[in-house]
DSSP file (Angstrom, degrees, kcal/mol; ACC not computed):
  #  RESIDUE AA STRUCTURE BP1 BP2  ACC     N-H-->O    O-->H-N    N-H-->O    O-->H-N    TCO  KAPPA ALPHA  PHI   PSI    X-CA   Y-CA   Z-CA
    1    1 A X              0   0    0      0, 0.0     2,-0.2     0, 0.0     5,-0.0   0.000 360.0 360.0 360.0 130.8    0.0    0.0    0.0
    2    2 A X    >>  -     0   0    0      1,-0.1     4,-2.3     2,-0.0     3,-1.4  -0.553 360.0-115.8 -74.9 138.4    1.1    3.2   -1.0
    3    3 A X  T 34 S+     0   0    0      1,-0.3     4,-0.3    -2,-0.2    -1,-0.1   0.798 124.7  46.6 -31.8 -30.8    1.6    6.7    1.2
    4    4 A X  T >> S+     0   0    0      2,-0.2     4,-1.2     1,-0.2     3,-0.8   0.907 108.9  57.7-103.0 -37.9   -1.3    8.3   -0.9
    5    5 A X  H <> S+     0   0    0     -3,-1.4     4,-1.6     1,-0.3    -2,-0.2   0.760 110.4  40.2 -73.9 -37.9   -3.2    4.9   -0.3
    6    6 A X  H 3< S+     0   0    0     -4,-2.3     4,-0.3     1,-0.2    -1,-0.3   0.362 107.2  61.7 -88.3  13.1   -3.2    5.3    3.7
    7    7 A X  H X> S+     0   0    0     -3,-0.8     4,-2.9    -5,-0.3     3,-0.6   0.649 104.3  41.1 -90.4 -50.9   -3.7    8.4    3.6
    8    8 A X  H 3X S+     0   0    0     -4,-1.2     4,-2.6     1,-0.2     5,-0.3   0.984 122.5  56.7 -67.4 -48.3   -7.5    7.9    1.7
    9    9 A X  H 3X S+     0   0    0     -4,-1.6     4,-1.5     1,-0.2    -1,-0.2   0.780 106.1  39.4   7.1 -79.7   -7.5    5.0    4.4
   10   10 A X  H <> S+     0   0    0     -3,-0.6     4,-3.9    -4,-0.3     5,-0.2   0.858 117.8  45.2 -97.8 -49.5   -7.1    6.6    6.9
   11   11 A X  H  X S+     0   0    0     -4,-2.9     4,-2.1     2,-0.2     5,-0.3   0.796 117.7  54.7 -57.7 -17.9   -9.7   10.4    5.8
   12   12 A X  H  X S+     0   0    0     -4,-2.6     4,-2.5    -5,-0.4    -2,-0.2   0.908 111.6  39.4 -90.3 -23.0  -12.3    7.5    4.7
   13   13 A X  H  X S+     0   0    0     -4,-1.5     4,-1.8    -5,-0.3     5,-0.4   0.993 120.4  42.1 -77.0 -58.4  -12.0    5.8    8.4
   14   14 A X  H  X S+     0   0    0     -4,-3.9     4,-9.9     1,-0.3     5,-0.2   0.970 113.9  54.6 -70.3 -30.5  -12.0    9.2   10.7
   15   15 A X  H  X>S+     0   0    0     -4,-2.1     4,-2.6    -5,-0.2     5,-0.6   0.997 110.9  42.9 -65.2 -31.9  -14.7   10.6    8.4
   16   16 A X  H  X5S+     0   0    0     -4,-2.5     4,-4.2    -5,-0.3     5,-0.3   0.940 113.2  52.5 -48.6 -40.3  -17.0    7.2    9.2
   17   17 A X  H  X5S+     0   0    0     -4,-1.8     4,-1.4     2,-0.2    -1,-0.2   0.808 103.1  54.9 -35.4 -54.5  -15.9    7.7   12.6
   18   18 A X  H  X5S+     0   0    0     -4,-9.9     4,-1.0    -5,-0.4    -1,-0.1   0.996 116.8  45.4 -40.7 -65.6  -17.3   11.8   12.3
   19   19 A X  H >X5S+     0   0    0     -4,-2.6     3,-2.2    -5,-0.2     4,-1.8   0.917 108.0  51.6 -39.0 -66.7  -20.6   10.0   11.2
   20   20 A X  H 3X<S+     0   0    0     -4,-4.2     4,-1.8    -5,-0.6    -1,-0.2   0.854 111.3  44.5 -21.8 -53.7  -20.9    7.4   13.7
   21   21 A X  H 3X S+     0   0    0     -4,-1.4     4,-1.0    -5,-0.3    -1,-0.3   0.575 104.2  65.5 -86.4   0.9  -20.5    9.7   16.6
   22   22 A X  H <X S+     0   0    0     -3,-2.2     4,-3.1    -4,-1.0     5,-0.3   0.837 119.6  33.6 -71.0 -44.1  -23.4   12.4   14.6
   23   23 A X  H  X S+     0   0    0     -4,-1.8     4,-1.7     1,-0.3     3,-0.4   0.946 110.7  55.1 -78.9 -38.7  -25.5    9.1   15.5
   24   24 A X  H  X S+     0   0    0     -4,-1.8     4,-1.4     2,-0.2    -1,-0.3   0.825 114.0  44.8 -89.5 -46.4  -24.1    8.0   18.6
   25   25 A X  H  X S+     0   0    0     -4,-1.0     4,-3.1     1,-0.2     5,-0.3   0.780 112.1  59.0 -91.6 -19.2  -24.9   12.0   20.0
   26   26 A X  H  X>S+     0   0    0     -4,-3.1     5,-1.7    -3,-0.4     4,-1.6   0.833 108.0  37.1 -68.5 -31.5  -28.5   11.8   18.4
   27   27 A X  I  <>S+     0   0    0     -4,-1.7     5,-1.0    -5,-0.3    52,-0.3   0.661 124.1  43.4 -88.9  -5.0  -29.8    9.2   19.9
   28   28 A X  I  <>S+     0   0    0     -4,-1.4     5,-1.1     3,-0.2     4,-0.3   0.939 129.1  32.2 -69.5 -48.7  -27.9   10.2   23.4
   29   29 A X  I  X5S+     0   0    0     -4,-3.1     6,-1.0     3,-0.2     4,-0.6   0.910 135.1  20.1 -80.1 -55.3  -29.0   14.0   22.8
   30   30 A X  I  X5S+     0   0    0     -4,-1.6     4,-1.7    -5,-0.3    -3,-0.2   0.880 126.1  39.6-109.3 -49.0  -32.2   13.8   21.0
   31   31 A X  I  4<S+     0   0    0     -5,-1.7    -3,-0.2     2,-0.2    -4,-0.1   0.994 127.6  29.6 -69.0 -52.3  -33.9   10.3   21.6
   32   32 A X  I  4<S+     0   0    0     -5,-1.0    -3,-0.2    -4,-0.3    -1,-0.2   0.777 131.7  29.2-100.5 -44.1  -33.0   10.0   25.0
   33   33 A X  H  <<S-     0   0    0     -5,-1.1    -1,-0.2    -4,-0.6    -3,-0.2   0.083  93.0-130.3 -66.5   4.5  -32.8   13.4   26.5
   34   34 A X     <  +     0   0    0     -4,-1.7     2,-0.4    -3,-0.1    -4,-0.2   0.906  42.3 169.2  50.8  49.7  -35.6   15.1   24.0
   35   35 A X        -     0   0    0     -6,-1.0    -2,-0.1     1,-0.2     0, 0.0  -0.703  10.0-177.3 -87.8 147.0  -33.0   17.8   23.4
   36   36 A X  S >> S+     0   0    0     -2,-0.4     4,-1.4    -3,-0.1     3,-0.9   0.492  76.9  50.5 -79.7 -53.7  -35.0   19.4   20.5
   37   37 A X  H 3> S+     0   0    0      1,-0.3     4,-1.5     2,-0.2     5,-0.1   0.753 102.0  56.6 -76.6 -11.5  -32.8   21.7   19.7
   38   38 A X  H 3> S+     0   0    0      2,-0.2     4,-1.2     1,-0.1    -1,-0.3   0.721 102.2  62.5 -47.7 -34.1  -30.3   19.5   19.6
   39   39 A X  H <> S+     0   0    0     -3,-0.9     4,-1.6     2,-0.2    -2,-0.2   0.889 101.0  48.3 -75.2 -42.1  -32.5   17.9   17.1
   40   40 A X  H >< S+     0   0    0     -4,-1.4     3,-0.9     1,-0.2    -2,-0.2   0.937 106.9  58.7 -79.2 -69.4  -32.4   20.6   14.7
   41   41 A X  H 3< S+     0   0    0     -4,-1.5    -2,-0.2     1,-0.2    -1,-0.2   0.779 105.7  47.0 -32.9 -20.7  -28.8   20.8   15.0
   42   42 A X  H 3< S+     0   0    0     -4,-1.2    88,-1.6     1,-0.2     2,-0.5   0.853 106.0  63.3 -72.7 -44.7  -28.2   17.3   14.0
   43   43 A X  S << S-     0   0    0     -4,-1.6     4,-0.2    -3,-0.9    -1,-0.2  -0.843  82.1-119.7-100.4 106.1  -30.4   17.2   11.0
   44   44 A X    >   -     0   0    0     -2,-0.5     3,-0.9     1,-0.1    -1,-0.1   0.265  23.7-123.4 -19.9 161.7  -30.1   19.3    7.9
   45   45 A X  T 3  S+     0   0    0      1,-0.2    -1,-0.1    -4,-0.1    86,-0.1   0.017 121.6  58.3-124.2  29.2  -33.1   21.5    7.2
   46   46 A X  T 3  S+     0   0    0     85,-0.0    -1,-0.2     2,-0.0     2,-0.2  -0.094  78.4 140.7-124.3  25.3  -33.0   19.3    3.8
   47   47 A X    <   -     0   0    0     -3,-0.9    13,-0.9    -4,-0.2     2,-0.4  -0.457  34.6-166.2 -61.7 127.5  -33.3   16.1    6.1
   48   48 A X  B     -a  132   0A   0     83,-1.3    85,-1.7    11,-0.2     2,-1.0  -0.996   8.1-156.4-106.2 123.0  -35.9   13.5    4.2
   49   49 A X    >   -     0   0    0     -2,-0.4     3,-1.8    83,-0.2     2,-1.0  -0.742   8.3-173.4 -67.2  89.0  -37.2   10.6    6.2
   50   50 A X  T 3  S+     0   0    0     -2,-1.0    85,-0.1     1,-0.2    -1,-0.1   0.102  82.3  56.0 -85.3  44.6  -38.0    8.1    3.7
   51   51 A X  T 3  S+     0   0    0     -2,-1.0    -1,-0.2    83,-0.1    83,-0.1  -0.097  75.0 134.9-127.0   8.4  -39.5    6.0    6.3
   52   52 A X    <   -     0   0    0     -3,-1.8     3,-0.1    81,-0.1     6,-0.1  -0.398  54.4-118.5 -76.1 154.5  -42.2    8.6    7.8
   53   53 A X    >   -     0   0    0      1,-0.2     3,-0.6     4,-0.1     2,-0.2  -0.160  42.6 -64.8 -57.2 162.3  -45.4    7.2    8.4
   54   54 A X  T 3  S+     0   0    0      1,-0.2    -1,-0.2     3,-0.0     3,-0.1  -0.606 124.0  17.8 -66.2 145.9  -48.7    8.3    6.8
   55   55 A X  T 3  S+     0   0    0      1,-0.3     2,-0.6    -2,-0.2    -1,-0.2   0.223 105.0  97.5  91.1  13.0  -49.7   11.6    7.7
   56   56 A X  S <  S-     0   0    0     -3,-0.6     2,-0.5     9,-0.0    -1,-0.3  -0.947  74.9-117.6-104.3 133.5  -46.1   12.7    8.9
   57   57 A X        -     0   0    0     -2,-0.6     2,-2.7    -3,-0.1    -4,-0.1  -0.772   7.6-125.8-102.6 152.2  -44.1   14.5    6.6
   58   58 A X  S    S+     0   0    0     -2,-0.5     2,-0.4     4,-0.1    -1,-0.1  -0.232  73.0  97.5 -69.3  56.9  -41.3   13.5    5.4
   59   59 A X  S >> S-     0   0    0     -2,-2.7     3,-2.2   -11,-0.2     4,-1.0  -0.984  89.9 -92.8-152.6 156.2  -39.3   16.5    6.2
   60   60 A X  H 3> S+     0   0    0    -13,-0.9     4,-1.5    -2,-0.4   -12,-0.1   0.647 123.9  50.6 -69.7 -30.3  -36.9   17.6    8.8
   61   61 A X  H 3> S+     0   0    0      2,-0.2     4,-2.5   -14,-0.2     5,-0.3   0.805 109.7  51.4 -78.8 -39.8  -40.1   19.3   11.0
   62   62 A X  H <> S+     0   0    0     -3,-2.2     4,-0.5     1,-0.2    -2,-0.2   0.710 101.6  64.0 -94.9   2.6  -42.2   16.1   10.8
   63   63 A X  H  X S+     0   0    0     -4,-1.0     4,-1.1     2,-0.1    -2,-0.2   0.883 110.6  34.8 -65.8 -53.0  -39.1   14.0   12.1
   64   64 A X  H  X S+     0   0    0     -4,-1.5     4,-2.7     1,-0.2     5,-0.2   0.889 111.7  61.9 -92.8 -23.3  -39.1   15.7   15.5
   65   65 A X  H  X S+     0   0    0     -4,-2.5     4,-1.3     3,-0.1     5,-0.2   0.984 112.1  43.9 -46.7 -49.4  -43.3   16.1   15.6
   66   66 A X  H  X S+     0   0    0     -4,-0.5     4,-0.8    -5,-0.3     5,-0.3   0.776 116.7  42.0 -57.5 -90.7  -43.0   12.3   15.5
   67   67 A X  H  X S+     0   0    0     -4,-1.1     4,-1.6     2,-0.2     3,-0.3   0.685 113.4  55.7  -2.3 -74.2  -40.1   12.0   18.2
   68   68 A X  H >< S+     0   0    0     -4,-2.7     3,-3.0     1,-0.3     4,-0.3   0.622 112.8  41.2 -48.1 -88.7  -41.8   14.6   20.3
   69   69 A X  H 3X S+     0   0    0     -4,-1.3     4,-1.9     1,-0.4    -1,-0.3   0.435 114.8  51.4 -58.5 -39.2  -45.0   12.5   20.3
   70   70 A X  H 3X S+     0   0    0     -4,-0.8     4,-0.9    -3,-0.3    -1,-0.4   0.591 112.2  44.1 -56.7 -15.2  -43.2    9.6   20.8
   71   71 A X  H <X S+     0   0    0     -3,-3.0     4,-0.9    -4,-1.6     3,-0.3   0.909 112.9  50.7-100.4 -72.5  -41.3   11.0   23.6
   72   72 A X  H  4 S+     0   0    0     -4,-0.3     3,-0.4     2,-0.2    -2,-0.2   0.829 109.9  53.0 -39.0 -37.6  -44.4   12.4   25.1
   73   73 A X  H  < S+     0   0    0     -4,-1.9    30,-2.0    -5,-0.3    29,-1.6   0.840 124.1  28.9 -70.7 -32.3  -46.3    8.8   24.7
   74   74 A X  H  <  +     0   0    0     -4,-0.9    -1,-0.2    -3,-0.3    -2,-0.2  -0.005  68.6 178.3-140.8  60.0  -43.6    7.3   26.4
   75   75 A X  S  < S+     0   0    0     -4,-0.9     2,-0.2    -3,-0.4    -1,-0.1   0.348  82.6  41.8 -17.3 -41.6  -41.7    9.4   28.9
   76   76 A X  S    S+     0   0    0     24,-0.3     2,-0.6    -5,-0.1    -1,-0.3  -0.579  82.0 142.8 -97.0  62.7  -39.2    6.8   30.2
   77   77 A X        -     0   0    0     22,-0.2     2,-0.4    -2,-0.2    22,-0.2  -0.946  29.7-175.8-105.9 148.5  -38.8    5.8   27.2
   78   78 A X  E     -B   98   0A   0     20,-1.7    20,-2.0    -2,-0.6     2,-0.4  -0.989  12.2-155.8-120.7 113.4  -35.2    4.9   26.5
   79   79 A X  E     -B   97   0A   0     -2,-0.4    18,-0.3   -52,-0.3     2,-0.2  -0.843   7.4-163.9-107.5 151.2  -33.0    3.7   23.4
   80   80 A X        -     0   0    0     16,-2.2     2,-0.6    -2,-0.4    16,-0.4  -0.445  26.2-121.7-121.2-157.9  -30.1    2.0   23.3
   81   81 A X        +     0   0    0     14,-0.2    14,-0.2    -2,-0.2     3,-0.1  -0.994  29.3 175.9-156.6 112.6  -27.5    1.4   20.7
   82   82 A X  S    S-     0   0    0     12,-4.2     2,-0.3     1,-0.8    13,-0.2   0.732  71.2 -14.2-115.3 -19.7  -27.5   -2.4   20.3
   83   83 A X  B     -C   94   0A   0     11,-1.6    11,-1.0     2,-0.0    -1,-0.8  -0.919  58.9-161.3 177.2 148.2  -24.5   -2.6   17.0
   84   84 A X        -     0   0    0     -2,-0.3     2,-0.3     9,-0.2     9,-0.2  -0.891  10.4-171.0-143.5 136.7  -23.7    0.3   15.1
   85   85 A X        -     0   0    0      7,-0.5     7,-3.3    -2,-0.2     2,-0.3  -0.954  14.0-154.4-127.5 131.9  -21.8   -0.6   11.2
   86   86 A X  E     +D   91   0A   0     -2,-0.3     5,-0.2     5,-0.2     2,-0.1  -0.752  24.7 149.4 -97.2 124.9  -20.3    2.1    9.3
   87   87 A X  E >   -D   90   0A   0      3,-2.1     3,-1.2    -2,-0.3     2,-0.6  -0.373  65.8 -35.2-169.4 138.7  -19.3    3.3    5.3
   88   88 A X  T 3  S-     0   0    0    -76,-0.2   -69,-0.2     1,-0.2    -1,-0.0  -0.652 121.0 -30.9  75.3-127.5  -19.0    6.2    3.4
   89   89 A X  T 3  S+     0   0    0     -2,-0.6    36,-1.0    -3,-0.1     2,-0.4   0.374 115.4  88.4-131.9  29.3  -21.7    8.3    4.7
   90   90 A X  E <   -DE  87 124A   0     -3,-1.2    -3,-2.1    34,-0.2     2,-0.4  -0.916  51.2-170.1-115.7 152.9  -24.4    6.0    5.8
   91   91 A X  E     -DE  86 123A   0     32,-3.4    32,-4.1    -2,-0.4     2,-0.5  -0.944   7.5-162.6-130.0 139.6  -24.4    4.4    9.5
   92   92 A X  E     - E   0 122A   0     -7,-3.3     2,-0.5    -2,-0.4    -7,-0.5  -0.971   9.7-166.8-126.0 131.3  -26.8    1.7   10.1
   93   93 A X  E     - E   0 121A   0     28,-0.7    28,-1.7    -2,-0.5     2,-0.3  -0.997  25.9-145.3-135.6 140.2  -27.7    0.7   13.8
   94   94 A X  E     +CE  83 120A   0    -11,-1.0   -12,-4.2    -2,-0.5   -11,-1.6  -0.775  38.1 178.9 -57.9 101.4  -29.3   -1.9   15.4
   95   95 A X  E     - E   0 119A   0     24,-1.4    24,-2.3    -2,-0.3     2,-0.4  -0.736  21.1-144.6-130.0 179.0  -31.1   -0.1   18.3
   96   96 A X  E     - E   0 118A   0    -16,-0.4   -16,-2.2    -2,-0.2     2,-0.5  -0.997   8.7-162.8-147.0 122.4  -33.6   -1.2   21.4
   97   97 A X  E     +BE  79 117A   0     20,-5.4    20,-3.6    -2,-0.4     2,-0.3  -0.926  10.7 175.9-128.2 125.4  -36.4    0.9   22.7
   98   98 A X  E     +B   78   0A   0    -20,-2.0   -20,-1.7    -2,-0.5     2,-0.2  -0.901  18.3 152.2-116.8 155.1  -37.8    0.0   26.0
   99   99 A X        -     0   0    0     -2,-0.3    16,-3.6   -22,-0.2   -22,-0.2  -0.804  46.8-116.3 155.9 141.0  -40.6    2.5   27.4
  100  100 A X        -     0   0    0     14,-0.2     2,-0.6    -2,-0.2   -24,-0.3  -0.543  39.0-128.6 -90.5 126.6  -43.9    2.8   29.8
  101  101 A X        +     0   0    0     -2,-0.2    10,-1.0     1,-0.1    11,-0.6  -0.753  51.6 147.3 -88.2  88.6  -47.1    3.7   27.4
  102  102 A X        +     0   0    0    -29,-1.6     2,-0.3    -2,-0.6     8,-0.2   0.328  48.5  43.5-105.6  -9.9  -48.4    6.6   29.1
  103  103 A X  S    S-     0   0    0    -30,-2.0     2,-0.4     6,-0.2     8,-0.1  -0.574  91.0 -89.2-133.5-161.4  -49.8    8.8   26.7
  104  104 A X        +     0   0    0     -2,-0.3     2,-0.3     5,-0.2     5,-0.2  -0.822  52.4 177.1-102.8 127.6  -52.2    8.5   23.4
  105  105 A X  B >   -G  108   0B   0      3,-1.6     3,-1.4    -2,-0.4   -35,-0.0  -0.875  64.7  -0.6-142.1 142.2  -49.6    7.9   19.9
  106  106 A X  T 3  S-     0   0    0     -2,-0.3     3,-0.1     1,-0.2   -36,-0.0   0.464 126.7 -60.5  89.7  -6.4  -50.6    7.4   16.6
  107  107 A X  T 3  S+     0   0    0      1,-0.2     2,-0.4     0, 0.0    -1,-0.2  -0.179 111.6 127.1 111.5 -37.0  -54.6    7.5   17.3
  108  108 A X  B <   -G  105   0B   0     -3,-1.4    -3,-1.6     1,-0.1    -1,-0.2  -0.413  59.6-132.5 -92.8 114.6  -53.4    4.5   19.5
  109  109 A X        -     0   0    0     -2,-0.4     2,-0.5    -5,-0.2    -5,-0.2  -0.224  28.7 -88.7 -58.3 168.1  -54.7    5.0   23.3
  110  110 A X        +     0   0    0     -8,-0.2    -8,-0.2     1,-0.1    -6,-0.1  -0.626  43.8 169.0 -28.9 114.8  -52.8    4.7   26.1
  111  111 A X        -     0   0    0    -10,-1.0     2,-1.1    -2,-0.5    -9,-0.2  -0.107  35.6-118.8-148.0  46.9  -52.2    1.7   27.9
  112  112 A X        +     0   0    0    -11,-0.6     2,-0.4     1,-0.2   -10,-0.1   0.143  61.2 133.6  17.9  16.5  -49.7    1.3   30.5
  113  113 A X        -     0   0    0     -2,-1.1     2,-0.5   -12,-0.3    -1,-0.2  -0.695  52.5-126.1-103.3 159.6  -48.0   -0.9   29.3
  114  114 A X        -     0   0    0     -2,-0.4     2,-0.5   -14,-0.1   -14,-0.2  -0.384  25.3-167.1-102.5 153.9  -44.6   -1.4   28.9
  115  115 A X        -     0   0    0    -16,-3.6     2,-1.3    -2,-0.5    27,-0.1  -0.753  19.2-165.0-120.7 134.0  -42.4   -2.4   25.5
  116  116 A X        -     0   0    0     -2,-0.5     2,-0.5   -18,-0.2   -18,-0.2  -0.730  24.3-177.9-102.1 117.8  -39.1   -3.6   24.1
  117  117 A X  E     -E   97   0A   0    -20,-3.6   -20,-5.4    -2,-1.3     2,-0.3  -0.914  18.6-154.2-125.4 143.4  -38.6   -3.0   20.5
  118  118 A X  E     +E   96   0A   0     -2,-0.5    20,-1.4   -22,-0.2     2,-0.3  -0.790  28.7 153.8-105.3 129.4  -35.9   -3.9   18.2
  119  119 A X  E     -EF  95 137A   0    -24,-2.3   -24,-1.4    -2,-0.3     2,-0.3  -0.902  29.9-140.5-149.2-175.9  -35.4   -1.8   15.1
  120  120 A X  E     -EF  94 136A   0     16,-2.1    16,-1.0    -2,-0.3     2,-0.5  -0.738  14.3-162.1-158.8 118.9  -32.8   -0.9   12.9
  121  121 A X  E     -EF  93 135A   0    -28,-1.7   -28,-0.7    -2,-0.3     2,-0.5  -0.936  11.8-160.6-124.9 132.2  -32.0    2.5   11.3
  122  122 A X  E     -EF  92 134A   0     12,-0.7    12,-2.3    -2,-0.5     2,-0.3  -0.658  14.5-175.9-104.6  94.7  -29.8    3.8    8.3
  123  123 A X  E     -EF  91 133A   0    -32,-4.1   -32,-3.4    -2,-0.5     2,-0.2  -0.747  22.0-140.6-109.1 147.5  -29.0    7.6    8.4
  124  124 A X  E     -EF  90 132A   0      8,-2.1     7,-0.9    -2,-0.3     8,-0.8  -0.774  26.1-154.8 -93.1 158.7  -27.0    9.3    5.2
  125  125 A X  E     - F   0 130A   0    -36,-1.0     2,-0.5     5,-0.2     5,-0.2  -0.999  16.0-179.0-155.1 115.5  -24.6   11.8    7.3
  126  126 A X        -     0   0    0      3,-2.0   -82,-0.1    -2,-0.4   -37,-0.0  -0.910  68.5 -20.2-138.5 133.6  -23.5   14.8    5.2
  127  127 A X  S    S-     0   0    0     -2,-0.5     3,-0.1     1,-0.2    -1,-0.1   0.419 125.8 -53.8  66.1 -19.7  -21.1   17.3    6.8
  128  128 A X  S    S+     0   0    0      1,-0.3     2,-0.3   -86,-0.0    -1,-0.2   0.667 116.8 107.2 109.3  55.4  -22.0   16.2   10.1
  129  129 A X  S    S-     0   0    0    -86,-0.1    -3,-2.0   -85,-0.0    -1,-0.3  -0.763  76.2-120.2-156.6 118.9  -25.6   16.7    9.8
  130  130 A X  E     + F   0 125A   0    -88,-1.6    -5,-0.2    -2,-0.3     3,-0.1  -0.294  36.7 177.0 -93.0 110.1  -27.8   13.6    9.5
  131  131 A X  E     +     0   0A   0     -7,-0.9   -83,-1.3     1,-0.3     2,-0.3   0.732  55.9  22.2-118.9 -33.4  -29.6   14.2    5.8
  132  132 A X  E     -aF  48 124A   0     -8,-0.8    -8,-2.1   -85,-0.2     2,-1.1  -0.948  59.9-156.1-147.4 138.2  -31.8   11.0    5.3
  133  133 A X  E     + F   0 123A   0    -85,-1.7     2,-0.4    -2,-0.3   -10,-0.2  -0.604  15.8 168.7-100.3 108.6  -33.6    7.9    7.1
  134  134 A X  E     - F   0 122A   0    -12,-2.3   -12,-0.7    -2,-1.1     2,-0.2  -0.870  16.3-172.5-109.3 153.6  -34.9    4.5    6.7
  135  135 A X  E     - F   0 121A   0     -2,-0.4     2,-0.5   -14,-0.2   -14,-0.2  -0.789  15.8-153.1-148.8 116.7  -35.9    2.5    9.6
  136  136 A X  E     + F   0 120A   0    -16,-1.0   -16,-2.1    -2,-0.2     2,-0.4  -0.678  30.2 170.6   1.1  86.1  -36.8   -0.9    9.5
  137  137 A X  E     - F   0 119A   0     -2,-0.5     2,-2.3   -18,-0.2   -18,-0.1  -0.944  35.1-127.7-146.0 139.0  -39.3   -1.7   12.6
  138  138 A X     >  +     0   0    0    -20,-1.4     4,-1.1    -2,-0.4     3,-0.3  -0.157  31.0 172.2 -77.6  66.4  -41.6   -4.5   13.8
  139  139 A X  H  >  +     0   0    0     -2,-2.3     4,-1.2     1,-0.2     5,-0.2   0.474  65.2  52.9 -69.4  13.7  -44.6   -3.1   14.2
  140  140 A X  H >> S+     0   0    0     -2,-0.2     3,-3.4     2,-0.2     4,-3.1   0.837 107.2  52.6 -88.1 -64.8  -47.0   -6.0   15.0
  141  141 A X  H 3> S+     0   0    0     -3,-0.3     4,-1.4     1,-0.2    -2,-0.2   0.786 108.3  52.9 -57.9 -14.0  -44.9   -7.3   17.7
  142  142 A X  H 3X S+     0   0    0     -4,-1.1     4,-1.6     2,-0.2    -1,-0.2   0.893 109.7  52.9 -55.9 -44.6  -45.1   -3.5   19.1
  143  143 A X  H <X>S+     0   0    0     -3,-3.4     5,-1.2    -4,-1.2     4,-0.7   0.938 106.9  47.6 -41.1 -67.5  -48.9   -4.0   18.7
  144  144 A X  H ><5S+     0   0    0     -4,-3.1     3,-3.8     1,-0.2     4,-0.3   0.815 109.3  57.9 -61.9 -80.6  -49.2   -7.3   20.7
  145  145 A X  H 3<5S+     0   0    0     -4,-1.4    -1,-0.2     1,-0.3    -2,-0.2   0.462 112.0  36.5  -9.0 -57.3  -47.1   -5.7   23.4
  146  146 A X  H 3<5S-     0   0    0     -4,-1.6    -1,-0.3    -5,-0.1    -2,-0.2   0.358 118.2-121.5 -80.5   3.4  -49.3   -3.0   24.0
  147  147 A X  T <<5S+     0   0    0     -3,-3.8    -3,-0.2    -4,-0.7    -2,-0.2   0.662  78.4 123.6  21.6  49.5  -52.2   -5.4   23.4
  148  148 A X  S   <S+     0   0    0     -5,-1.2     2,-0.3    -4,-0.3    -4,-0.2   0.586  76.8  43.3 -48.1 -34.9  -53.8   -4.0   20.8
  149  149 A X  S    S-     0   0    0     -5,-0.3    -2,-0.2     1,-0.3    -1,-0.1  -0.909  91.4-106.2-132.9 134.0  -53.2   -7.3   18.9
  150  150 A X              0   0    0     -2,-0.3    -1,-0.3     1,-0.2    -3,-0.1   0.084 360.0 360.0 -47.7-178.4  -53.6  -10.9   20.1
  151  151 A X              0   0    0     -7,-0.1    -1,-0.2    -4,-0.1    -6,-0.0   0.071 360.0 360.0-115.8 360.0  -50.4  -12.6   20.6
């Protein structure tokens, strides 16, 4: 390997590294503490979710309505960071959200109970501001949890 070849190495590793930790301080900052403004500081104000539900839009403002609601619905709720894989400028994590359902989300009442969910989400990371989402989530077994749905 050549100098000029650990060198590309070495700028393509710190910048995945930049990325990583953009994700690693959103879900400390913004999932976990509801920092909001934090939230806008993370996300480009050309952020797309291409995962938003219906009736959320898909734009950097209907990212944190959802969060806030979610946050509000479940007040301990907590995420954790279960595997985090890296390249270029997308970061994909393997996350766990466990959380008390205390409030109304989705339509969906409140029902005090509590849920562990496994999900996994792919943010594009540009400049160190988190620019697009997919998320991968199981929503039945979320259902049955809350027992909305038989088991």
């Amino acid at each position: 390997m050549t100098m000029a070849d650990e060198s590309a190495v070495s700028v393509g590793s710190s910048e995945t590294e930049r990325n990583k930790a953009v994700i690693r301080k959103f879900v400390d900052e913004v999932q976990n503490k509801q920092d909001w403004d934090a939230y806008d500081e993370l996300n480009d104000p050309a952020f797309v979710n291409l995962s938003a539900p219906p009736g959320v839009p898909a734009d950097r403002a209907g990212g944190k309505l959802y969060l806030q609601a979610l946050a509000g619905a479940y007040p301990d709720g907590h995420v954790t960071i279960d595997d985090m894989l890296a390249e270029g400028d997308q970061v994909v994590t393997k996350k766990t959200f466990a959380g008390t359902n205390l409030g109304e989300f989705a339509g969906m009442p409140a029902t005090g109970r509590r849920v562990t969910i496994q999900y996994v989400d792919i943010m594009r990371v540009h400049d160190g501001r988190i620019v697009e989402h997919w998320l991968s989530l199981d929503q039945l077994s979320w259902m049955q949890q809350l027992g909305l749905l038989p088991a």
